[in-house]
N, C-alpha and C positions, 0 to 999 in steps of 0.2 A: 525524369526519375533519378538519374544517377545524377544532375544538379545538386536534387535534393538528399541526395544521401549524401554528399561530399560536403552542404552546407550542414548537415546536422554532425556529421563527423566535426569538422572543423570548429564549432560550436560546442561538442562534448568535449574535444580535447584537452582544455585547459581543466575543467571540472573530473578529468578521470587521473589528469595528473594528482592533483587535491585528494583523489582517494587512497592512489596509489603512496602517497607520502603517506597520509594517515589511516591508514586502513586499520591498524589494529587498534587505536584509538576508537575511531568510529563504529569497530563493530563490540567492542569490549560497553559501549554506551550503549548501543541499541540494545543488546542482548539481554545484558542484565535484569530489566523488566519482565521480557516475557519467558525468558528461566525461572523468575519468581514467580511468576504466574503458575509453570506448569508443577513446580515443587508446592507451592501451596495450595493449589486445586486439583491438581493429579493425585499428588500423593498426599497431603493433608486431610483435605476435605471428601476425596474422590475415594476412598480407597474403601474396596468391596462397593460401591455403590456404580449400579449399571444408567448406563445411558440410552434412551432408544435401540437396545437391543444390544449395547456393547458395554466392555469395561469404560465408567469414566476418563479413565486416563485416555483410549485412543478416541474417546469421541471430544477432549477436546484438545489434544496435540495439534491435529489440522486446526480448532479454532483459533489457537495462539499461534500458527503460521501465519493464520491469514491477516491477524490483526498486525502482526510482525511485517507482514508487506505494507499495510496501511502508515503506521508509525515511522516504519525506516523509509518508505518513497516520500511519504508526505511533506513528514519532518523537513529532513534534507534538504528536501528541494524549494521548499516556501520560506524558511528562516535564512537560508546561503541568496536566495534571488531577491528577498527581501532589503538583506543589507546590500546587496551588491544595486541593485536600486533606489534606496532610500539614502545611503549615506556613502558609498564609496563612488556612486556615480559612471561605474566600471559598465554596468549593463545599455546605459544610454551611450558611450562610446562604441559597443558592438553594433550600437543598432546605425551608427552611421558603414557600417559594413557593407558590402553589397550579398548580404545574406537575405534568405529567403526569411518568411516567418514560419512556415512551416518547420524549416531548418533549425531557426531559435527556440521554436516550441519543443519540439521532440530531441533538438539537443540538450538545452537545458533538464529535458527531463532524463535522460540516460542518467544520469549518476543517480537519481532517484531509482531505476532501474536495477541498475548494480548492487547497489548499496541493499535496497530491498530480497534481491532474488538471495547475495551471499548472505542473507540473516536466518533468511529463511530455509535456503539448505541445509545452514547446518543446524535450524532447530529438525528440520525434516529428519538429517544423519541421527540426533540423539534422541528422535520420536521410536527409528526405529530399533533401539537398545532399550526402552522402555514400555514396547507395546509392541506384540506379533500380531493383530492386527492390522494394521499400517501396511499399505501393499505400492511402491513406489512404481508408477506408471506414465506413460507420455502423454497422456491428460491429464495428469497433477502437475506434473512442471509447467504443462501450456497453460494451465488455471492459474498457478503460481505467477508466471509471464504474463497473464493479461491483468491480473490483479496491481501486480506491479507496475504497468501500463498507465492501468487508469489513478492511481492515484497518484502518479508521479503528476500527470498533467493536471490534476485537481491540483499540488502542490506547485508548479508551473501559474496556473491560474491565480492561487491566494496570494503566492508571491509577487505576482503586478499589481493585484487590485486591493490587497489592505495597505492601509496608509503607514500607520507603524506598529512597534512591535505590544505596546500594549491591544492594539486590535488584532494581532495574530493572535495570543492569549486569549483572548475573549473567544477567536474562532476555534480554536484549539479546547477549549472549557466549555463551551456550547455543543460543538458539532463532532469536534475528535474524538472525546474523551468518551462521552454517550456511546456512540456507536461503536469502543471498542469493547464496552462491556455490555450491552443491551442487543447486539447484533447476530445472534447466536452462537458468540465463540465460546461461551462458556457453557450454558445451559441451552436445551430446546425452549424455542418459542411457543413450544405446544402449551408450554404451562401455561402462558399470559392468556391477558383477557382477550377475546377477540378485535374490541377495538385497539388496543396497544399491537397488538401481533400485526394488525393492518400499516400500521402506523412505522413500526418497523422495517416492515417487509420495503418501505418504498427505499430505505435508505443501502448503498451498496454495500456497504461491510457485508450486510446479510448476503447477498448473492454468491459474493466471495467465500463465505464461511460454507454456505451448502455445496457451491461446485466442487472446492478445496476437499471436505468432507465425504463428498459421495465418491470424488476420486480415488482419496486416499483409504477408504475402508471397502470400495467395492462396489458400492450402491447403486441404485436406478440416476442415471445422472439427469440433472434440471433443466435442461434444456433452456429453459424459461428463464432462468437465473442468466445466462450465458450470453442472453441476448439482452437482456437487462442490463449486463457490466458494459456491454459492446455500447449499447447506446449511450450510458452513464460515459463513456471513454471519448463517442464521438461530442456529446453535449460537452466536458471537462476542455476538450481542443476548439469548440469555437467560443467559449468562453474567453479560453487561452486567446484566442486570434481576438478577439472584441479587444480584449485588453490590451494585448499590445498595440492594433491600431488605436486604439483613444490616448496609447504614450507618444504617440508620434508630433 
C-alpha cells in the first residue's frame, strides 16, 4: 500500500507542479462557463420559478457543481495525457519507470482531482451567497470527492485510448457535452419521457447531480446513485489498466 501511494505521489508531482504555475489560468478557464450557466439559468431564466420543491436557483447551483467536476477532471486530464502521449512522447518514457500502474493511474488522475474539487468549491462558496438553501455538509464534499474521482480516471482512460485530438472532439461532442446538459443539472428528469429518463439515468453525470443535490439541499440521499458512481469509478480504473497494458 504505501508502494503504491509513493508511486502515485511521484507520478502526481510533476502534474501538481503544472497547477501550481498555472493555477489562475486554469481556474479562470474552467469557471467562466459554468458562472454563465448559473447567471443565465439561476437568475435569467430561473427567477420566481420553483424546482421540485425549491427556488430554481439552489436546485441548480449543485447541478453546475457537478457538471463543474465533470468538465474540469475530465478536460484536464484526457487533453494534457493525450498530448503527453501522442506527441511529446513524455508519457512512454515514465512508463519505462519502475512505477506501478496503479500508481500511473490514480497519479495521472490527481491534477484532474485538484483541479476539479478547486472549481467546484468555489462555485459551492458563491452558491452559498446566492441561495439560503444550500446546506454545506461532509457528504457534499465526499460526493464532490468522488465525483471528481471518477471522472478524472474516465479522463485518465480517454487520454490513452483516443488516437488524436480530433477523436477527443468527437468524444467530447458525443458524450461530454450531452451529459452536461441532459443529466439533470439543470432541469429534473421527471419532465422526460419515460424512455429518455431511462436512458439517462444509466449515464453518471446523473448520479452525481442527484448525490451532489440531495446533499447540498438536505434531501433523502440515493443510496442507489452512490454505488452507481463507485462502480462507474471502479469500471473507469480497469478501463484505465486495459489501456495502459495494450501501450506496453
Amino acid at each position: 500500500m504505501n508502494n503504491v501511494l509513493d508511486d502515485i505521489y511521484r507520478v502526481a508531482l510533476s502534474d501538481l507542479y503544472y497547477l501550481k504555475r498555472n493555477v489562475w489560468v486554469l481556474l479562470a478557464t474552467s469557471l467562466v462557463t459554468p458562472l454563465l450557466y448559473l447567471v443565465a439559468f439561476g437568475y435569467g431564466l430561473g427567477k420566481g420559478v420553483t424546482m421540485e420543491g425549491v427556488d430554481y436557483i439552489a436546485f441548480v447551483i449543485p447541478g453546475v457543481i457537478a457538471l463543474t467536476t465533470l468538465s474540469s477532471s475530465f478536460t484536464t486530464i484526457s487533453n494534457k495525457l493525450m498530448v503527453q502521449k501522442r506527441f511529446y512522447e513524455s508519457f512512454d518514457e515514465m512508463m519505462l519507470c519502475p512505477v506501478s500502474k496503479t500508481g500511473i493511474i490514480f497519479g495521472k488522475a490527481v491534477l484532474g482531482m485538484a483541479k476539479g474539487m478547486m472549481c467546484g468549491t468555489i462555485l459551492l462558496i458563491l452558491g452559498l451567497f446566492m441561495s439560503d438553501d444550500l446546506h454545506v455538509t461532509v457528504g457534499l464534499i465526499l460526493c464532490m470527492v468522488l465525483s471528481c474521482v471518477v471522472f478524472s480516471l474516465l479522463g485518465v482512460a480517454a487520454g490513452m485510448l483516443v488516437k488524436d485530438l480530433p477523436h477527443m472532439n468527437l468524444f467530447n461532442s458525443f458524450v461530454i457535452l450531452p451529459m452536461t446538459f441532459l443529466c439533470g443539472t439543470m432541469f429534473s428528469l421527471n419532465a422526460l419521457p419515460d424512455v429518455a429518463k431511462w436512458v439517462i439515468e444509466i449515464l453518471p453525470l446523473t448520479h452525481t447531480s442527484e448525490c451532489i443535490r440531495a446533499a447540498a439541499l438536505d434531501w433523502s440521499f440515493p443510496w442507489i446513485s452512490l454505488a452507481v458512481l463507485l462502480v462507474y469509478g471502479a469500471a473507469f480504473y480497469l478501463l484505465s489498466l486495459y489501456a495502459l497494458r495494450q501501450s506496453n
